[in-house]
MIDOSE-1310 file (N, C-alpha, C; in nm, 2 decimals, decimal comma, always signed):
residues 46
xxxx	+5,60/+8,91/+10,70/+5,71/+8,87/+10,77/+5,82/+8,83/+10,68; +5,96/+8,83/+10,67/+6,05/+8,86/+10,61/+6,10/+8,67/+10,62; +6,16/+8,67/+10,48/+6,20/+8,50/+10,54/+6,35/+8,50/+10,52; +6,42/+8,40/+10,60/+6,51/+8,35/+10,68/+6,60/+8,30/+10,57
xxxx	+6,72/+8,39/+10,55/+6,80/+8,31/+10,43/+6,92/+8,20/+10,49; +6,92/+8,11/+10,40/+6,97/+7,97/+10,46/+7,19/+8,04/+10,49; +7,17/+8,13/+10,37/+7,35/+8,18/+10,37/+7,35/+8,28/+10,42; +7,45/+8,29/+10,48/+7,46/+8,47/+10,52/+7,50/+8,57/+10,40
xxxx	+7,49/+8,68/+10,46/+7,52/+8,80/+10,37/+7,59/+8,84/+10,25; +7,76/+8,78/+10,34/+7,84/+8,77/+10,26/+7,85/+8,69/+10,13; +7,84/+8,57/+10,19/+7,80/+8,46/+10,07/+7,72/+8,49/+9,92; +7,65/+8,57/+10,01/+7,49/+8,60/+9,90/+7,60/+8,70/+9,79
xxxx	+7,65/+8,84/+9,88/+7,72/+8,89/+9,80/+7,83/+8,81/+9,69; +7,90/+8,73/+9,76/+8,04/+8,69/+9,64/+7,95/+8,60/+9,57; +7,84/+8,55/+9,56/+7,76/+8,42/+9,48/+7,70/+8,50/+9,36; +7,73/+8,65/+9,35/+7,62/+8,74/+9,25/+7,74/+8,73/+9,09
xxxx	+7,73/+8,76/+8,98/+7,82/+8,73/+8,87/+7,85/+8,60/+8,81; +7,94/+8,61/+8,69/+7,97/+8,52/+8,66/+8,16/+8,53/+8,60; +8,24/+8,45/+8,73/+8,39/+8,53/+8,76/+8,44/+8,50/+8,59; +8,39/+8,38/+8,54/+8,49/+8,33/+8,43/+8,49/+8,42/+8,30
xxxx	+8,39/+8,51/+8,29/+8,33/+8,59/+8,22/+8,42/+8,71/+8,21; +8,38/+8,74/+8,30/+8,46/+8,89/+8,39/+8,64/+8,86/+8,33; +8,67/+8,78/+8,39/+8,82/+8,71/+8,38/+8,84/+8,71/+8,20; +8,75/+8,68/+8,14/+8,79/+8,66/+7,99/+8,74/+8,79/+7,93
xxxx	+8,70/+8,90/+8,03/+8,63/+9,01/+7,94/+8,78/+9,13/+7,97; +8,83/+9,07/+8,10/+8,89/+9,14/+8,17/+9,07/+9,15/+8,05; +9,11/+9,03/+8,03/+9,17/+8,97/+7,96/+9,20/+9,05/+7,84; +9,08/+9,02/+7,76/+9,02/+9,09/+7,67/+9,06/+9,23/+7,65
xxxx	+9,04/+9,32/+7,73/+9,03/+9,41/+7,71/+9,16/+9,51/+7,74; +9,22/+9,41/+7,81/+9,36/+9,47/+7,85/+9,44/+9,43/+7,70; +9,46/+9,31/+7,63/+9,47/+9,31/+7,48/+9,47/+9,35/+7,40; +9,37/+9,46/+7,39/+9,32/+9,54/+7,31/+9,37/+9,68/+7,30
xxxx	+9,39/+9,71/+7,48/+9,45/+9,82/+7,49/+9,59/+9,81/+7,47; +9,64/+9,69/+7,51/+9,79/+9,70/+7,46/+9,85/+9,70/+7,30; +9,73/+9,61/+7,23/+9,79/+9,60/+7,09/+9,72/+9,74/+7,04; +9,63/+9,84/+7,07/+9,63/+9,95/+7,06/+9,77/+10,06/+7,09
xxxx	+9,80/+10,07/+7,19/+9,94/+10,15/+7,26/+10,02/+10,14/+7,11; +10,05/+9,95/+7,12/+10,20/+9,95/+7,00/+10,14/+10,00/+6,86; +10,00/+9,98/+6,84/+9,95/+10,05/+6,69/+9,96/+10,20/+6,67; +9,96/+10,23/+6,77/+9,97/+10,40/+6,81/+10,11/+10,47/+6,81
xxxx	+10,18/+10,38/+6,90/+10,36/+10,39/+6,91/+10,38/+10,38/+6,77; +10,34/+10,24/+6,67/+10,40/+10,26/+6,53/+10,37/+10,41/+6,47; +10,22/+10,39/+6,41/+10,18/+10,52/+6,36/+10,25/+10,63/+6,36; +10,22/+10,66/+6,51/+10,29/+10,82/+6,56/+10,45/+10,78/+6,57
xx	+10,53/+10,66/+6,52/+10,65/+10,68/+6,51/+10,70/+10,74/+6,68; +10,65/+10,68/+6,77/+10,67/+10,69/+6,89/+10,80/+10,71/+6,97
């Protein structure tokens, strides 16, 4: 017999991760690509 979850579905879904994480990786990585672009723009004299 299957048991009875106290939250619904949705809940269960957005309760999965860890946001601050994501947020600081997200951050991260967008930084990286940008100070790549202007390392690139110098280089290649863009």
């Amino acid at each position: 017999m299957a048991e009875k979850h106290t939250a619904d579905r949705a809940e269960i879904m957005r309760a999965t991760g860890h946001p601050e994480l994501e947020y600081a990786a997200g951050w991260t990585i967008a930084g990286l690509v940008t100070i790549g672009t202007i390392v690139a723009a110098w280089v290649f004299a863009i």
